[in-house]
C-alpha positions in Angstrom: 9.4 -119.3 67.0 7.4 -121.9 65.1 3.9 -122.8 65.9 3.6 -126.2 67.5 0.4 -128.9 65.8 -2.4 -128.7 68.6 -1.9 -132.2 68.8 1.3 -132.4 70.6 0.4 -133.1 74.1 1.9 -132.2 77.3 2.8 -133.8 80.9 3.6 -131.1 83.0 1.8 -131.7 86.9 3.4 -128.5 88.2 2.3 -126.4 85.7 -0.8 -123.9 86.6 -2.7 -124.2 84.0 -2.6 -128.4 83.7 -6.0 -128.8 84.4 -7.5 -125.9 81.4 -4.8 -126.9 79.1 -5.8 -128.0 75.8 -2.3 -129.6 75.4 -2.4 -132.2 78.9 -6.5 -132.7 77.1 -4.4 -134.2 74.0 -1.9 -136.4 76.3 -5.0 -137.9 78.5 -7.0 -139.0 76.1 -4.5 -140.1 74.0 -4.9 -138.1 70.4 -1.4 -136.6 71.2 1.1 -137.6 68.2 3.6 -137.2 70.6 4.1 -135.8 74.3 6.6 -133.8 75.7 6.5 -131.6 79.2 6.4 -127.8 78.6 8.0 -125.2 80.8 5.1 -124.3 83.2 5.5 -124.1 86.8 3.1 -123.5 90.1 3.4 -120.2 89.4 2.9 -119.7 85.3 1.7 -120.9 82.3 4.5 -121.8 79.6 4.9 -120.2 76.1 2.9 -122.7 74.8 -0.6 -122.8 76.3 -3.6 -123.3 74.8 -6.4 -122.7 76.2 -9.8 -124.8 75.8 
């Protein structure tokens, strides 16, 4: 699988990790090139975390 640009950002509110995620960072403050919602839920992170 191909490593996503840190600057993609992500809009996911169920995921479990939204609020240490480097990714939602990005999409708040609006440095995300684009911003897509990854596949984390209330009880995981997705694939694609990043942390802080």
């Amino acid at each position: 699988m191909a490593q996503l640009p840190e600057n993609i950002g992500c809009e996911n509110p169920d995921c479990i990790a939204k609020d240490e995620c480097k990714r939602q960072v990005v999409a708040k403050d609006g440095s995300a090139v684009e911003v897509r919602s990854f596949g984390g839920s209330p009880e995981k992170k997705c694939g694609k975390y990043l942390a802080k």
